[in-house]
N, C-alpha and C positions, 0 to 999 in steps of 0.2 A: 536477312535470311528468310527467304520465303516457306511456306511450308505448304505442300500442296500434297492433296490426297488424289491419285489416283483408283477411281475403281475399274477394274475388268470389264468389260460387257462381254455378255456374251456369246456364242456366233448363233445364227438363225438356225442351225440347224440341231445344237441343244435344245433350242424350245419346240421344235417338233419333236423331239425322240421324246423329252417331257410330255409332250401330249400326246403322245402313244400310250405311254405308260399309264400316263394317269386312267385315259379313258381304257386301257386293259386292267388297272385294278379294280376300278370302279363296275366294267361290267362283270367280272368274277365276284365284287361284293354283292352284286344285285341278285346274281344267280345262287350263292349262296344262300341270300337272306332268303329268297322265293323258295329253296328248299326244305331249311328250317320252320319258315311258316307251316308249307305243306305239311310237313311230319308232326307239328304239335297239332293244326286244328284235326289233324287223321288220329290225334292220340284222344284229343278230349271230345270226338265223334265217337271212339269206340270206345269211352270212358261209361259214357252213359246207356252204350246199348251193348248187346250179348248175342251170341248165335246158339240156338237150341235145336238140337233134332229132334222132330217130331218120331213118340214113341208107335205111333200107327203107322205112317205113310214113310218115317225118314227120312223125308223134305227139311231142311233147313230151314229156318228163319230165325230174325232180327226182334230181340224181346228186351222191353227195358230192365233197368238192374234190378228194381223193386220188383217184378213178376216173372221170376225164374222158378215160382215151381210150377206154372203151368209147361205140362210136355207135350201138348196136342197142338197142332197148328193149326189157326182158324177155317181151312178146309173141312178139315176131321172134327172139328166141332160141330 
């Protein structure tokens, strides 16, 4: 009594619908990940800095977090 294992193959045209897929999840993972990047280093860019209006001019600008109580912006100084 022999005993033989057959396995399936399978046709060439699984392995391309497989590599559709793969490479469509993979570029959705890429695109995600390049989002959440963006959003975190945009969070700990504006971790460290602050927007102030100038109480003269009321021009806006960009002040680190330690120097918030200056209200003039370096024009009007």
């Amino acid at each position: 009594m022999k005993e033989e294992i057959n396995i399936p193959l399978q046709k060439e045209e699984d392995f391309v619908a497989a590599n559709i897929r793969r490479d469509n999840y993979s570029r959705i993972r890429d695109l995600q990940a390049l989002e959440f990047n963006t959003a975190i280093a945009s969070r700990l860019n504006a971790k460290d800095k602050s927007q102030v209006k100038c109480e003269k001019c009321g021009k806006e600008f960009t002040v680190e977090t330690g120097t918030i109580d200056l209200v003039k912006c370096p024009d009007c100084m």
